[in-house]
PDB file with SEQRES, HELIX, SHEET and CRYST1 records, atoms N, CA, C and O in Angstrom:
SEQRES   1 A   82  UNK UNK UNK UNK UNK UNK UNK UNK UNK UNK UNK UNK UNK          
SEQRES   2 A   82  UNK UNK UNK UNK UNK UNK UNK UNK UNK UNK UNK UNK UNK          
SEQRES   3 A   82  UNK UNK UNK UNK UNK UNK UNK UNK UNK UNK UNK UNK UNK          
SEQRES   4 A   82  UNK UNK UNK UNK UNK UNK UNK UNK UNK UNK UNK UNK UNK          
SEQRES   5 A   82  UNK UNK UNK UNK UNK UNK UNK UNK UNK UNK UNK UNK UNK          
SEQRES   6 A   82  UNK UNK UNK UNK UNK UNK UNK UNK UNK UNK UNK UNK UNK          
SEQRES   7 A   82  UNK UNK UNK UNK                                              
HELIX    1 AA1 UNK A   25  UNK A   35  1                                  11    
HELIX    2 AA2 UNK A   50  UNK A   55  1                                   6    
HELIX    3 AA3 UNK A   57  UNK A   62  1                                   6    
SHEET    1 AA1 3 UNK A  15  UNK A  16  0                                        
SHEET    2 AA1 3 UNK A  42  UNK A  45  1                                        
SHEET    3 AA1 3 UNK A  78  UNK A  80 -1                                        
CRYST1    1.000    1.000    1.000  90.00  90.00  90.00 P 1           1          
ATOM      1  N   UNK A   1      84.978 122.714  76.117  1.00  0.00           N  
ATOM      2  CA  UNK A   1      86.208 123.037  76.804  1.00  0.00           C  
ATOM      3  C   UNK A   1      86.582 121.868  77.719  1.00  0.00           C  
ATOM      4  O   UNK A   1      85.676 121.355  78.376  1.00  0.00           O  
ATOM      5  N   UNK A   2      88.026 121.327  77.842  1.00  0.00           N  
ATOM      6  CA  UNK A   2      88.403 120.608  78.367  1.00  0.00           C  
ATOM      7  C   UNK A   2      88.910 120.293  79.761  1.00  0.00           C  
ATOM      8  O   UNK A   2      90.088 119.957  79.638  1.00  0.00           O  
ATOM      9  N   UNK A   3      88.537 120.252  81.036  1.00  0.00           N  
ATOM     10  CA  UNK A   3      89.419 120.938  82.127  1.00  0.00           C  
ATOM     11  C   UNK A   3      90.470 119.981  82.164  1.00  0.00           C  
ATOM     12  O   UNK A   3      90.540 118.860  81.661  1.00  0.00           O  
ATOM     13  N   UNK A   4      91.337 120.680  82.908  1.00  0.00           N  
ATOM     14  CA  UNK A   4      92.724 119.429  83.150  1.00  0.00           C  
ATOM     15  C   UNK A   4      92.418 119.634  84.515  1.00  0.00           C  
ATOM     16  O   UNK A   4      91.804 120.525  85.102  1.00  0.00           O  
ATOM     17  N   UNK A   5      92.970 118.633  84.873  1.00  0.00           N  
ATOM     18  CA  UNK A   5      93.229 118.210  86.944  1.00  0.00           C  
ATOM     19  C   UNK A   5      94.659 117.769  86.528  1.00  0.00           C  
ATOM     20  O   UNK A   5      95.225 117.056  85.699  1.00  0.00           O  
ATOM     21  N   UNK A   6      94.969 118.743  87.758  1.00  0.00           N  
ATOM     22  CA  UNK A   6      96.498 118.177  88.054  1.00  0.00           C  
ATOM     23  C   UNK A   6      96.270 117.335  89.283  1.00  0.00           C  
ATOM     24  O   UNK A   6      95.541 117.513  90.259  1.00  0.00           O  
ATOM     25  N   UNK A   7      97.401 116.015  88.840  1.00  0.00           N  
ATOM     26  CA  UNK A   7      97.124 115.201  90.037  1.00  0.00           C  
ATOM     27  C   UNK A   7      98.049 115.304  91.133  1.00  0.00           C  
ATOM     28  O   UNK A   7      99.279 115.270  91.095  1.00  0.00           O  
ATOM     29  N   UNK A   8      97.377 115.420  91.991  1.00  0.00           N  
ATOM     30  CA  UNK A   8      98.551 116.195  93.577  1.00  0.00           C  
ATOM     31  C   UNK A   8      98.530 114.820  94.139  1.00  0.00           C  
ATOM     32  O   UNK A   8      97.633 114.057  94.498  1.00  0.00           O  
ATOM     33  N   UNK A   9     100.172 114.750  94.078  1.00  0.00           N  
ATOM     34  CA  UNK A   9     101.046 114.008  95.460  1.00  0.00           C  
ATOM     35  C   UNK A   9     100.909 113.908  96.682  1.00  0.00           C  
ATOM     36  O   UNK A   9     101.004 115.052  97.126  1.00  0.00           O  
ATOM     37  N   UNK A  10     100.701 113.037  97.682  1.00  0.00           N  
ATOM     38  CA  UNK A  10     100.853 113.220  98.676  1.00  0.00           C  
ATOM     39  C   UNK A  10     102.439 113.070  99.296  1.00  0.00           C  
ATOM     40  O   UNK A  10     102.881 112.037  99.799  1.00  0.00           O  
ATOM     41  N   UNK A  11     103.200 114.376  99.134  1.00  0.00           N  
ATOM     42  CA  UNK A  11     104.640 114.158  99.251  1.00  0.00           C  
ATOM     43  C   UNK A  11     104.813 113.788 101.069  1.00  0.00           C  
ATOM     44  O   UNK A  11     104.242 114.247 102.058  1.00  0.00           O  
ATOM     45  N   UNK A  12     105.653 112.970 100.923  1.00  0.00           N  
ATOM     46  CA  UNK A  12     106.317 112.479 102.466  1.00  0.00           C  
ATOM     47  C   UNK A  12     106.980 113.621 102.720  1.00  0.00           C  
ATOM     48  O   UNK A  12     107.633 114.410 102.037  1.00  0.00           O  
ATOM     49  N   UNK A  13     106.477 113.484 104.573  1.00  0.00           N  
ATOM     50  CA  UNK A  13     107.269 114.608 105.236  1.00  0.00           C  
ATOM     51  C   UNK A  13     108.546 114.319 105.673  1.00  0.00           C  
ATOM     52  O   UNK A  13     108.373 113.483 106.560  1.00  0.00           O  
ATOM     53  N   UNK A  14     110.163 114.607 105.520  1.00  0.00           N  
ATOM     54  CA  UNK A  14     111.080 114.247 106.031  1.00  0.00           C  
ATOM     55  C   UNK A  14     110.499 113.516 107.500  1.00  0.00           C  
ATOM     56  O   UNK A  14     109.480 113.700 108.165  1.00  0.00           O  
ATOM     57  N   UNK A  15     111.524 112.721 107.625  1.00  0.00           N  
ATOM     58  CA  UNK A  15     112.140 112.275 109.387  1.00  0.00           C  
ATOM     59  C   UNK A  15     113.104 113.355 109.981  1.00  0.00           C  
ATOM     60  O   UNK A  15     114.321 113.199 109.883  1.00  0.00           O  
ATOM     61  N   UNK A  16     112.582 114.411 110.574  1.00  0.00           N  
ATOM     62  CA  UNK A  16     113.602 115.089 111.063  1.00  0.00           C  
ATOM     63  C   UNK A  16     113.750 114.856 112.565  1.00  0.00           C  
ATOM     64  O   UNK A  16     112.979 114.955 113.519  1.00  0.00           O  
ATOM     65  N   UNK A  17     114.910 114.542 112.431  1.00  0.00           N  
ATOM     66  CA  UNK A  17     115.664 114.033 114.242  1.00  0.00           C  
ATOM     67  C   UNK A  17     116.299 114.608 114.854  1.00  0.00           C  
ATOM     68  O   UNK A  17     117.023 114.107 115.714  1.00  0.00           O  
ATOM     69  N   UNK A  18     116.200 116.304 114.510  1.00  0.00           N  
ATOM     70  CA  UNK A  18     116.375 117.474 115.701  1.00  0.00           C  
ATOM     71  C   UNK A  18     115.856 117.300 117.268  1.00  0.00           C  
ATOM     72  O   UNK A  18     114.761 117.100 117.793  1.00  0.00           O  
ATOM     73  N   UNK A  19     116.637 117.405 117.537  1.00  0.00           N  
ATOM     74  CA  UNK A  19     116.377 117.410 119.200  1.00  0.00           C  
ATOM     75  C   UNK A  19     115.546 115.843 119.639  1.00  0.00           C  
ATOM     76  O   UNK A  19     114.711 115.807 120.542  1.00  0.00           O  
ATOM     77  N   UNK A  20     115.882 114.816 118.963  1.00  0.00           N  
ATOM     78  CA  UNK A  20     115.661 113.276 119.619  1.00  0.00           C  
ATOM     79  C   UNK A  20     116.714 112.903 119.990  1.00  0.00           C  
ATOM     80  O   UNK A  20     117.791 113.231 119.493  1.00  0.00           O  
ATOM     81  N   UNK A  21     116.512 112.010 121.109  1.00  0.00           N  
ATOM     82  CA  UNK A  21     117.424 111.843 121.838  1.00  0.00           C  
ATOM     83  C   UNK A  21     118.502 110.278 121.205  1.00  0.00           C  
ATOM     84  O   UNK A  21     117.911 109.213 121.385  1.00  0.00           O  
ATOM     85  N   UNK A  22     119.362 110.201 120.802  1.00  0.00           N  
ATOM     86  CA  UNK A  22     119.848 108.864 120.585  1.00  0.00           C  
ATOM     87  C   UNK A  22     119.548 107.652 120.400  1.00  0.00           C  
ATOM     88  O   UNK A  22     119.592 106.910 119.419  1.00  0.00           O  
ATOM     89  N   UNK A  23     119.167 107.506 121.697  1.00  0.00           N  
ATOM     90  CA  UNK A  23     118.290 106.039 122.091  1.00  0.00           C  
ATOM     91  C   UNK A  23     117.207 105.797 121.723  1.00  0.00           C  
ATOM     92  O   UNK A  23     116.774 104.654 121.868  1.00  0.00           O  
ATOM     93  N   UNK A  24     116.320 106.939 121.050  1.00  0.00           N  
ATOM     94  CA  UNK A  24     114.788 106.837 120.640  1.00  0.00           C  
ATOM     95  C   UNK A  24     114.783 107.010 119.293  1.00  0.00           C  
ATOM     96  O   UNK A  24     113.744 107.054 118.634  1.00  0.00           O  
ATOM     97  N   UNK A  25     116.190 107.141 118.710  1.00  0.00           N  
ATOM     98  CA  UNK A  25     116.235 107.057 116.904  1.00  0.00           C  
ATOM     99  C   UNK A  25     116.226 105.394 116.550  1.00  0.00           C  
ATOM    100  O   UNK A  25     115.688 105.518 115.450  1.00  0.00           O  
ATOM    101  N   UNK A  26     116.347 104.527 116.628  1.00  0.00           N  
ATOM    102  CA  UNK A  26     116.289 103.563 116.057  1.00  0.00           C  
ATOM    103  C   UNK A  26     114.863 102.887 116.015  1.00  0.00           C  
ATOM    104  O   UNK A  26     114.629 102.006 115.188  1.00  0.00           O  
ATOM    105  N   UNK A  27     113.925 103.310 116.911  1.00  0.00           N  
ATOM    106  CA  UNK A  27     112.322 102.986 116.731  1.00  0.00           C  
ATOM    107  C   UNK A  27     111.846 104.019 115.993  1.00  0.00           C  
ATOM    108  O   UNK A  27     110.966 103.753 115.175  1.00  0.00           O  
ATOM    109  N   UNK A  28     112.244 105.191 116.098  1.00  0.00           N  
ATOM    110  CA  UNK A  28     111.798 106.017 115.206  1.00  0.00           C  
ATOM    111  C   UNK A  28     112.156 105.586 113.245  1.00  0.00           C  
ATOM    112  O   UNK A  28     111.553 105.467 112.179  1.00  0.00           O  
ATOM    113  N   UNK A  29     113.270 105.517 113.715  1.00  0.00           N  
ATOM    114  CA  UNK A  29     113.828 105.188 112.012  1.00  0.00           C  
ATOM    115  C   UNK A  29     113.108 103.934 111.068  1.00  0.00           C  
ATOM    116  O   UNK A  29     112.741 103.874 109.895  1.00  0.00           O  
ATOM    117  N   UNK A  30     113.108 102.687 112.557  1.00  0.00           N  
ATOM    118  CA  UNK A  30     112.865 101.870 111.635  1.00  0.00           C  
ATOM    119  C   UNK A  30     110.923 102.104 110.968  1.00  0.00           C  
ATOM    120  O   UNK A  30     110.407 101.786 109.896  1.00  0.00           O  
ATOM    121  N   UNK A  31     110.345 102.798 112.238  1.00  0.00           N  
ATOM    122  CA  UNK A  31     108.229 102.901 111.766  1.00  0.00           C  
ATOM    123  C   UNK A  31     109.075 103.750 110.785  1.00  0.00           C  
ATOM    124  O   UNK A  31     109.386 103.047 109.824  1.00  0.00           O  
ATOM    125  N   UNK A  32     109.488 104.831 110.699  1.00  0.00           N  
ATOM    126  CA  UNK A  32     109.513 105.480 109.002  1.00  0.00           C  
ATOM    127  C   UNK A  32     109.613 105.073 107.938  1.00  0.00           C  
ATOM    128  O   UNK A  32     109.048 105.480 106.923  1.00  0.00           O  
ATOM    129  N   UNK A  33     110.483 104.063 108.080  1.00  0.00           N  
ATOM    130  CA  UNK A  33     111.250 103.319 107.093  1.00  0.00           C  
ATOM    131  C   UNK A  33     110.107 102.173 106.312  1.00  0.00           C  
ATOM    132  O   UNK A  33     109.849 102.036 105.116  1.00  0.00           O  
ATOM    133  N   UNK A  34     109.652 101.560 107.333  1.00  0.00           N  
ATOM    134  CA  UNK A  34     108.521 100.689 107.033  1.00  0.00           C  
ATOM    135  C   UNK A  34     107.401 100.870 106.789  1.00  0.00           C  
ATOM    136  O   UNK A  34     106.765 100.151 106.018  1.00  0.00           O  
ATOM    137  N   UNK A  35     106.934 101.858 107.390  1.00  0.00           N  
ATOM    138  CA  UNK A  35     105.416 102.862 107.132  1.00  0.00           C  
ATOM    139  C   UNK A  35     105.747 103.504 105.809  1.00  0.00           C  
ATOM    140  O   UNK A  35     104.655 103.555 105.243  1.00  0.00           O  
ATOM    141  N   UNK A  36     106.483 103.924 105.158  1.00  0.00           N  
ATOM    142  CA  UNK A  36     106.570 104.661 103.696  1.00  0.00           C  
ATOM    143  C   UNK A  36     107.494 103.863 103.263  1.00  0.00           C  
ATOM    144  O   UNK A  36     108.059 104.566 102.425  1.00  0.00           O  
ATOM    145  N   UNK A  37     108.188 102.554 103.280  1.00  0.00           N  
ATOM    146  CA  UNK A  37     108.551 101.763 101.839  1.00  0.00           C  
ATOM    147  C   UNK A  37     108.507 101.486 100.855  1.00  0.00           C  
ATOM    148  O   UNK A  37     109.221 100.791 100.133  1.00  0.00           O  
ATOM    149  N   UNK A  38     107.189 102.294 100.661  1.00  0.00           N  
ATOM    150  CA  UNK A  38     107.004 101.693  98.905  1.00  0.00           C  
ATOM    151  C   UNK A  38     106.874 103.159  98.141  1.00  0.00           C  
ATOM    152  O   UNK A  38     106.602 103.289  96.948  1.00  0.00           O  
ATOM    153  N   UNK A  39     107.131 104.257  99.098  1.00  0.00           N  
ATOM    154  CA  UNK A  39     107.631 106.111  98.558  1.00  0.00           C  
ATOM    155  C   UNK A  39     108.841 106.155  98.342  1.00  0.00           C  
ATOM    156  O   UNK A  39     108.977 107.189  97.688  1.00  0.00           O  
ATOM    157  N   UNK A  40     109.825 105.694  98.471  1.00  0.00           N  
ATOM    158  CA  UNK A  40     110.870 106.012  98.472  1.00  0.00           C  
ATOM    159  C   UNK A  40     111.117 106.862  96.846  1.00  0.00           C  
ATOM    160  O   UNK A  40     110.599 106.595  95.762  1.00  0.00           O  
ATOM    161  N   UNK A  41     111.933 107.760  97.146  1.00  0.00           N  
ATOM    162  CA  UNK A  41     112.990 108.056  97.884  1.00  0.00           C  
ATOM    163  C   UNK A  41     112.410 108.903  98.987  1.00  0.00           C  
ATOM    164  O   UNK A  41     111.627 109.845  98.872  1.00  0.00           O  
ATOM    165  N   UNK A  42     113.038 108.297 100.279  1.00  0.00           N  
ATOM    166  CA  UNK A  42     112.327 109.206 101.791  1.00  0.00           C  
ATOM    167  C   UNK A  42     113.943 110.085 101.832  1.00  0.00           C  
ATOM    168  O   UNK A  42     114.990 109.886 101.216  1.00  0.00           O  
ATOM    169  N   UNK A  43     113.650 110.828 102.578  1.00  0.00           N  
ATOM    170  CA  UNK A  43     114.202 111.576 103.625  1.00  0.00           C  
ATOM    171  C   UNK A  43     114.555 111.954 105.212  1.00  0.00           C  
ATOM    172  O   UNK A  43     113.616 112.497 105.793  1.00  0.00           O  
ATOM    173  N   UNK A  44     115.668 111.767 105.940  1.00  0.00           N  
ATOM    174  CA  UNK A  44     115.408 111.522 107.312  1.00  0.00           C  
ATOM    175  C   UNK A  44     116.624 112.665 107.239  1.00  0.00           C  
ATOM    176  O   UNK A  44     117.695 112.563 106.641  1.00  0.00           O  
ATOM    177  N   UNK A  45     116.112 113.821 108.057  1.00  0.00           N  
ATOM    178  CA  UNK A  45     117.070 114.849 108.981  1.00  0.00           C  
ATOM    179  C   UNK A  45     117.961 114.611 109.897  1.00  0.00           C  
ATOM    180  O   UNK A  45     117.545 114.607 111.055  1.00  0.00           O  
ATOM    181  N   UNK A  46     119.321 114.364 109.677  1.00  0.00           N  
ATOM    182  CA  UNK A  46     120.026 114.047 110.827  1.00  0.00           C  
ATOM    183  C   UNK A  46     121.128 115.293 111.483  1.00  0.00           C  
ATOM    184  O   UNK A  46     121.998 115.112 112.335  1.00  0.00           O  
ATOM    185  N   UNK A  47     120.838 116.332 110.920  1.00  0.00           N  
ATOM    186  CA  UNK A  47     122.000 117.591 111.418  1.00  0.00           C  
ATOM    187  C   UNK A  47     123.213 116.378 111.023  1.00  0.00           C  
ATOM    188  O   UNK A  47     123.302 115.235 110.573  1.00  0.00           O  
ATOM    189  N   UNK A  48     124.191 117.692 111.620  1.00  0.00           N  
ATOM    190  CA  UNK A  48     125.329 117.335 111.231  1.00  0.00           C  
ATOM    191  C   UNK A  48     126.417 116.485 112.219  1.00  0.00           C  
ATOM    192  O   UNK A  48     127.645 116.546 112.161  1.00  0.00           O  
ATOM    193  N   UNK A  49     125.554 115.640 113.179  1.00  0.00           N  
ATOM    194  CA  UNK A  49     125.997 114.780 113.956  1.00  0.00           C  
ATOM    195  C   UNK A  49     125.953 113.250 113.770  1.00  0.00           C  
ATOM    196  O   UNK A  49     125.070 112.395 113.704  1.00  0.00           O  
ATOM    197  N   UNK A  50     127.690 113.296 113.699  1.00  0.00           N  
ATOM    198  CA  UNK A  50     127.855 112.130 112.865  1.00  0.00           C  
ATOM    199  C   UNK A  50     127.755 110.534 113.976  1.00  0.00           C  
ATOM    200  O   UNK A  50     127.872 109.397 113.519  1.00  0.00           O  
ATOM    201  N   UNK A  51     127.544 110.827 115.291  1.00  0.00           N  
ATOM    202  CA  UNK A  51     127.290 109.772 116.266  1.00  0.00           C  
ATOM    203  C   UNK A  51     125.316 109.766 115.535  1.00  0.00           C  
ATOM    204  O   UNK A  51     124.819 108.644 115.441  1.00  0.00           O  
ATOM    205  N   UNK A  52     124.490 110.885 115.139  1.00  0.00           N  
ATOM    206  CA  UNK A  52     123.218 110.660 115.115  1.00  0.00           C  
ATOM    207  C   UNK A  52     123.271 109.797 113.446  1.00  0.00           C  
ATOM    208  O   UNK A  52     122.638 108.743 113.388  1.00  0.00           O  
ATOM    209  N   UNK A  53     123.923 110.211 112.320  1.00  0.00           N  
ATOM    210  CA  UNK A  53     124.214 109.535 111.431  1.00  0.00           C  
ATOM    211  C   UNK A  53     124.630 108.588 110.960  1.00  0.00           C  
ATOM    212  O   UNK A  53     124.386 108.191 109.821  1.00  0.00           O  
ATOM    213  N   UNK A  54     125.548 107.914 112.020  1.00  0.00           N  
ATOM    214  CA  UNK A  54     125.897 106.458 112.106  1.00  0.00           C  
ATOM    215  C   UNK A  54     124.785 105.590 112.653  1.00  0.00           C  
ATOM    216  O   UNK A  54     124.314 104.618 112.062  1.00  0.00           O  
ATOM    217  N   UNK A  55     124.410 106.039 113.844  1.00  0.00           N  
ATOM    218  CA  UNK A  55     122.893 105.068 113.786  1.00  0.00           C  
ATOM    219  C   UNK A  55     122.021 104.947 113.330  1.00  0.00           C  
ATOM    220  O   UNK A  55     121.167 104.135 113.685  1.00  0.00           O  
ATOM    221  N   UNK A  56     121.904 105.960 112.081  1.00  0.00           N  
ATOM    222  CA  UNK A  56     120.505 106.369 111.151  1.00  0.00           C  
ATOM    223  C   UNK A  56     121.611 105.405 109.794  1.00  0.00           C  
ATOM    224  O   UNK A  56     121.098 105.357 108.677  1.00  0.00           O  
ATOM    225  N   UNK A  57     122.265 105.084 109.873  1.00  0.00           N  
ATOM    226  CA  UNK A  57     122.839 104.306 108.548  1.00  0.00           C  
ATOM    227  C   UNK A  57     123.145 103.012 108.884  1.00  0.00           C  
ATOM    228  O   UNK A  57     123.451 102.170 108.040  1.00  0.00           O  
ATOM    229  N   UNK A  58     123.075 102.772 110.207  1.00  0.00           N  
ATOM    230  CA  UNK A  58     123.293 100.980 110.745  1.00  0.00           C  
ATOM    231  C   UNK A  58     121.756 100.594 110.195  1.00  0.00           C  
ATOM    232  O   UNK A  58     121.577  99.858 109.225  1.00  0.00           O  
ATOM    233  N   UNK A  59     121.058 100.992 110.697  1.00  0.00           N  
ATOM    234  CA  UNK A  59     119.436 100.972 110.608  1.00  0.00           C  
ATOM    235  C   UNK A  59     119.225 100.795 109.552  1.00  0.00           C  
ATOM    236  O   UNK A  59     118.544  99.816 109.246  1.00  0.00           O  
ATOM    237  N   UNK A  60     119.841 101.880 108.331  1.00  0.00           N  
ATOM    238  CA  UNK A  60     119.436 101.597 107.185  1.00  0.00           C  
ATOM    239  C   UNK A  60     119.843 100.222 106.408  1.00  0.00           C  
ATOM    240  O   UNK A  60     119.252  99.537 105.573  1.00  0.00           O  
ATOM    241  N   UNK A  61     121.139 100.118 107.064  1.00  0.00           N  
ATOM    242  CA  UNK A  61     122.251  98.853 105.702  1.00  0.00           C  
ATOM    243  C   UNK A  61     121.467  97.704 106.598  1.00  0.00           C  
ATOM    244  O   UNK A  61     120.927  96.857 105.887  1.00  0.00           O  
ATOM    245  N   UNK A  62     121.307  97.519 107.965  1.00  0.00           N  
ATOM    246  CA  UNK A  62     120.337  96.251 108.789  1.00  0.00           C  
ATOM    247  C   UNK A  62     119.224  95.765 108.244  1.00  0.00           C  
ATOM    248  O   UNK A  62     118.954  94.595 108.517  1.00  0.00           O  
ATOM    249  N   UNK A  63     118.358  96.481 107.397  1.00  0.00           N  
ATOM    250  CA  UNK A  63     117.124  96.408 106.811  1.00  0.00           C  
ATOM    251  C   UNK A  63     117.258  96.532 105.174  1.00  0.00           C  
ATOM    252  O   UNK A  63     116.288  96.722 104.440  1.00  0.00           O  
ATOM    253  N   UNK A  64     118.671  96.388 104.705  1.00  0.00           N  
ATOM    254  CA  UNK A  64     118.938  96.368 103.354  1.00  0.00           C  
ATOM    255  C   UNK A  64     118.500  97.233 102.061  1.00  0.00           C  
ATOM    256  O   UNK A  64     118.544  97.067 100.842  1.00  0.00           O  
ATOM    257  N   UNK A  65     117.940  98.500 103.174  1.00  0.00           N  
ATOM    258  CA  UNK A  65     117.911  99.467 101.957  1.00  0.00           C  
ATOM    259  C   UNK A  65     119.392 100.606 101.640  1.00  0.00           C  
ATOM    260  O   UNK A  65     120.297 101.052 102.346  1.00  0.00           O  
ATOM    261  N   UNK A  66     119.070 100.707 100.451  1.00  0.00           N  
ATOM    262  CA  UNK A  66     120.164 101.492  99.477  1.00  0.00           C  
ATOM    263  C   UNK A  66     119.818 103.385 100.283  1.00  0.00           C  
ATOM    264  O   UNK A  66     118.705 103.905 100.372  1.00  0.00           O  
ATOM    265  N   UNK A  67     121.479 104.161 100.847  1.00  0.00           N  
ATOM    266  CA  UNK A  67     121.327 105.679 100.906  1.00  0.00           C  
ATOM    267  C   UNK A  67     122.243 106.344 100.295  1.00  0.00           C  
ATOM    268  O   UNK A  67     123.158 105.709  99.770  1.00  0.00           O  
ATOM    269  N   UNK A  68     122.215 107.963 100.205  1.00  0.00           N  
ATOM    270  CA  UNK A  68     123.050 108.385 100.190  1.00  0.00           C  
ATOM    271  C   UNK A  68     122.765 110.180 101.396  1.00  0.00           C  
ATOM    272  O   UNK A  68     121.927 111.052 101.630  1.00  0.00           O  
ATOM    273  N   UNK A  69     124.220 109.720 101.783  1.00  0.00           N  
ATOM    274  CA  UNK A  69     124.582 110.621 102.563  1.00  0.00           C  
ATOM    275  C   UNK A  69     124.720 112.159 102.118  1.00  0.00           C  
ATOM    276  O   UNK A  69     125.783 112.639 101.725  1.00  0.00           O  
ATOM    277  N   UNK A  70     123.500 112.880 102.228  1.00  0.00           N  
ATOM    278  CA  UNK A  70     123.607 114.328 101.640  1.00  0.00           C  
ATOM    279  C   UNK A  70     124.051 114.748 100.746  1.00  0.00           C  
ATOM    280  O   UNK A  70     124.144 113.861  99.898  1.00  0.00           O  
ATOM    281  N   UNK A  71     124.401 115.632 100.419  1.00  0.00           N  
ATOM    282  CA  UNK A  71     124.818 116.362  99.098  1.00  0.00           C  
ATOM    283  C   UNK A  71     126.566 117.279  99.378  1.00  0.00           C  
ATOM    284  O   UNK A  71     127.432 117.331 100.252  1.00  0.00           O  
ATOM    285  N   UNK A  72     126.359 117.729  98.324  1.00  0.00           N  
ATOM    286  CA  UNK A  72     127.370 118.778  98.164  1.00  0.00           C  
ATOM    287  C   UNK A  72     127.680 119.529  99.323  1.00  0.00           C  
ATOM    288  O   UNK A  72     128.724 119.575  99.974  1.00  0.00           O  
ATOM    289  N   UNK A  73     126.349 120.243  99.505  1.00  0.00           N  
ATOM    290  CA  UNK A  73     125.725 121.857  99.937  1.00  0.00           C  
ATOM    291  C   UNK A  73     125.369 121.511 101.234  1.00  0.00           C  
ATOM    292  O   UNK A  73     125.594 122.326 102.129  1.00  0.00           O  
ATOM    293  N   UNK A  74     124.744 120.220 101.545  1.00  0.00           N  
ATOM    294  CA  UNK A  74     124.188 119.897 102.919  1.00  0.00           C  
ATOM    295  C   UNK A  74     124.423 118.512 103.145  1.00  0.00           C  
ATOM    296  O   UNK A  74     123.932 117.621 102.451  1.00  0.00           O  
ATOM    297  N   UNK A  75     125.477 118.265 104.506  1.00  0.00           N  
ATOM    298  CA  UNK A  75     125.438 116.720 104.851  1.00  0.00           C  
ATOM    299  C   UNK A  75     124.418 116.919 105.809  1.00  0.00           C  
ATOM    300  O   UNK A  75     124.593 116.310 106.864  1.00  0.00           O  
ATOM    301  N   UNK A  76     123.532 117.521 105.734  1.00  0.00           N  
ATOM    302  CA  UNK A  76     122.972 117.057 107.380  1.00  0.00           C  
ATOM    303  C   UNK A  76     121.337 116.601 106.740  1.00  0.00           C  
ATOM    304  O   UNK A  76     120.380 117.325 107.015  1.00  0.00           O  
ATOM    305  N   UNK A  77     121.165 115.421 105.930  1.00  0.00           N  
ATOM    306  CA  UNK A  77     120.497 114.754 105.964  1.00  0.00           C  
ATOM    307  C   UNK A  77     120.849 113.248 104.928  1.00  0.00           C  
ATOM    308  O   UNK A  77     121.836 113.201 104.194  1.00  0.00           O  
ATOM    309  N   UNK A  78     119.921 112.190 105.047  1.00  0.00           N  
ATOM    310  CA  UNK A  78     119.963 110.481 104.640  1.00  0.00           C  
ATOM    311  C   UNK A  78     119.016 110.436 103.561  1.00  0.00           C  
ATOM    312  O   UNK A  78     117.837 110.566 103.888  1.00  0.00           O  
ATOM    313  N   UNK A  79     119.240 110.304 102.538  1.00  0.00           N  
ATOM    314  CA  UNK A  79     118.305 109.874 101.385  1.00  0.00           C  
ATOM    315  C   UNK A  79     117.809 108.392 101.467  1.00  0.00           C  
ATOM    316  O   UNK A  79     118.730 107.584 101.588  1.00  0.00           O  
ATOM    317  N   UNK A  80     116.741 107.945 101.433  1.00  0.00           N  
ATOM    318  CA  UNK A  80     116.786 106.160 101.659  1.00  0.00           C  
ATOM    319  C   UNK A  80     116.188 106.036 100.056  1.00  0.00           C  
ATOM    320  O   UNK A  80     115.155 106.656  99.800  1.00  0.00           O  
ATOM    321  N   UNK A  81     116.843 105.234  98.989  1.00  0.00           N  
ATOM    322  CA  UNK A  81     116.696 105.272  98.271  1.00  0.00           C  
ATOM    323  C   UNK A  81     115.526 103.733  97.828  1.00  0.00           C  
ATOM    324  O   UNK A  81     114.530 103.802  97.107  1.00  0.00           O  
ATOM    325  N   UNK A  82     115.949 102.742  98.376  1.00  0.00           N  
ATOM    326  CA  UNK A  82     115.197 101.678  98.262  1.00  0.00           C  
ATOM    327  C   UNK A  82     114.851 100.627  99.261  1.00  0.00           C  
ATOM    328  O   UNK A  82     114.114  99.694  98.945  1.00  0.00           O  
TER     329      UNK A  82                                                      
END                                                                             
C-alpha cells in the first residue's frame, strides 16, 4: 500500500492595517513586502480608506512591484502581485 503526503503550504498571513495608524504604514508595508518577496501573490488589508490605500500603493509602485486593487465584491484590500 502506498501512502500519499499531501504537501502543506505555509500560506502567508495577510498585512492587515486595521487600526494602524498612518504614519506607521509605510515601515510596516515595506518589512512585508521584503520579508515575503519571493510568495507573492501577498495580501495587505487596507479597509476601505482610500488616504490608507494611497500610501499602501505609493509604497508599492516606489519598490516596483505589480497590484491590483481588490475585487468586485471587496475594495478593501491590495494584491501585490510581483
Amino acid at each position: 500500500m502506498v501512502k500519499r503526503f499531501k504537501k502543506k503550504y505555509n500560506k502567508i498571513q495577510p498585512l492587515d492595517l486595521h487600526g494602524v495608524k498612518h504614519a506607521d504604514v509605510p515601515q510596516l508595508v515595506e518589512d512585508y513586502l521584503f520579508k515575503y518577496q519571493e510568495e507573492c501573490p501577498l495580501k495587505i488589508i487596507t479597509g476601505n480608506s482610500n488616504r490608507m490605500k494611497q500610501i499602501v500603493i505609493n509604497i508599492i509602485k516606489s519598490h516596483g512591484f505589480n497590484y491590483l486593487d481588490g475585487d468586485f465584491y471587496n475594495r478593501g484590500y491590495i494584491s501585490v502581485l510581483n
